[in-house]
N, C-alpha and C positions, 0 to 999 in steps of 0.2 A: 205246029202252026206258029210263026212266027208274029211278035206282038209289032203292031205299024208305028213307025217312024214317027214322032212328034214333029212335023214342018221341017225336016234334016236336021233335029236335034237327037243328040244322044241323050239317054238318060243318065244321070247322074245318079251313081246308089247312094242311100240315106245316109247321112255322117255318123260316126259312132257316138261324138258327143251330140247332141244334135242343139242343145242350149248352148247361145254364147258365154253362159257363166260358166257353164262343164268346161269350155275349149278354154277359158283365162283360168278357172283353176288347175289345171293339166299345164297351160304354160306356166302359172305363179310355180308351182311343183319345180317344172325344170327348171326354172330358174334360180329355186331356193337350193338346189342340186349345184348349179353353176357355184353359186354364192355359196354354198360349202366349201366347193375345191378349193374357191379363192381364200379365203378364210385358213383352213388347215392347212394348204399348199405356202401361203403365205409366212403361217406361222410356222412349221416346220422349219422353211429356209432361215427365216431371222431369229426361232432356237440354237435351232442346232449346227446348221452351217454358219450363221454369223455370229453364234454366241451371246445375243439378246438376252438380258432378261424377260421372265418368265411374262411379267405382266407389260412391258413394252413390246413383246410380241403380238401375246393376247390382244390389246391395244389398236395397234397398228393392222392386223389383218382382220380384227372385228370392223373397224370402220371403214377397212377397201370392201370387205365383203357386201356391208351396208351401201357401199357407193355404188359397188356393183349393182346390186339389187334395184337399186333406183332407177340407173341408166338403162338395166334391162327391161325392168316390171315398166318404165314409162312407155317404153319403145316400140315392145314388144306385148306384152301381155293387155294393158290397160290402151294400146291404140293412140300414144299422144304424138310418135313421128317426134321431128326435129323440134318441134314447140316444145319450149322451156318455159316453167312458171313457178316462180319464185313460190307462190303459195304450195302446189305442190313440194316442194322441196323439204320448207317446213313442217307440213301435215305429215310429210313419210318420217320425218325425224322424229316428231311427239309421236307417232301409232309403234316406230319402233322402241323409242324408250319407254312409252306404254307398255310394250308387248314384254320388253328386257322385265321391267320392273316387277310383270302379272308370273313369269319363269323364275324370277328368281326368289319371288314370295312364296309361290307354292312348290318349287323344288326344297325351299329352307322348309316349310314346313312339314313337306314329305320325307325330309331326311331324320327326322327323328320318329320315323314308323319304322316296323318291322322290315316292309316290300323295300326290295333291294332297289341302290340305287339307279344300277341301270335302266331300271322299266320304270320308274320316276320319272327321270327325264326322257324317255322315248313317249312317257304320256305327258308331260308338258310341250314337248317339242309341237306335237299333234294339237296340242291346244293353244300354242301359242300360230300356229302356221296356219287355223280359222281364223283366230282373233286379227293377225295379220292380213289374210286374205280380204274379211271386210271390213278391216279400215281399209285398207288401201284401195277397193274396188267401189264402199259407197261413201269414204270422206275424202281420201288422197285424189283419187281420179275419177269419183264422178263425174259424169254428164252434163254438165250444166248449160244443157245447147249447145248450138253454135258458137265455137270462141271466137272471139272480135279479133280484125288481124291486127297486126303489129302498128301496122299506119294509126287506126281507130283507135287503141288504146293510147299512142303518143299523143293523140290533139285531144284526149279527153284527161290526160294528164295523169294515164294510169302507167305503172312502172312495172305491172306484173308480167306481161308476155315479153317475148324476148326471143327471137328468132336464131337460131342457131344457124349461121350462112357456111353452104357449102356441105354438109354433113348428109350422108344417104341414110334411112330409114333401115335400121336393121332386119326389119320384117320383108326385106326387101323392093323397095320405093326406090 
């Protein structure tokens, strides 16, 4: 027996993540994945094909990596579209040197255990990639309603939103 037609809707099967926080941490994931390649891809090239130093490499593809992260986590994962906000920008900069600062305390301090390093940093990584996840989700881009548009913040004299003209939504918008 066939089950009746909802008014000529189809049904739709239940989603695998079914909370919108499962579906942003699965995109924060792919993106922290993106912001790897960019990062090691980065610094590979300006190692070893351009002959960099060690820590101008480092350097340079840890803060594209970071830019990356931003432009995708805003875009994409956290829902903010073309809106630019200087506050957000800031907030991801302190949650990630937060997050550097929480990895590289408790990596120093796990380097002088027995447990190899490897599985040190595969266990900070993991705990700096929560500690990122909610800042980024309940201080970087929380919800705070409805954002004022760009008009409403000029006549009220505020400078933080900022419309980026011309640019399509990577989530596809």
């Amino acid at each position: 027996m066939k089950a009746p037609l909802m008014m000529g809707r189809k049904r739709r099967p239940a989603p695998v993540l079914p909370h919108p926080s499962h579906r942003q941490f699965v995109r924060f994931c792919a993106v922290g994945l993106l912001n790897t390649g960019v990062d090691w891809g980065l610094f590979v090239l300006l190692l070893w094909l351009m002959h960099w130093g060690v820590l101008e490499a480092q350097t340079i593809a840890y803060v594209c990596g970071v830019a990356n992260s931003f432009l995708w986590n805003r875009r994409v994962t956290f829902g903010e579209g073309a809106r630019f906000r200087t506050r957000h920008l800031v907030r991801f900069v302190w949650v990630n040197l937060a997050s550097y600062a929480v990895s590289a305390a408790v990596l120093y301090g796990l380097s002088h255990t027995a447990s190899p390093l490897w599985l040190d940093k595969a266990g900070v990584n993991l705990l700096t990639l929560v500690l990122n996840f909610s800042g980024n989700k309940w201080w970087v881009f929380r919800s705070d309603g409805a954002p004022p548009s760009a008009e409403a913040a000029a006549s009220e004299g505020g400078t933080d939103d900022v419309q980026t003209g011309g640019h399509q939504d990577l989530a596809g918008g």
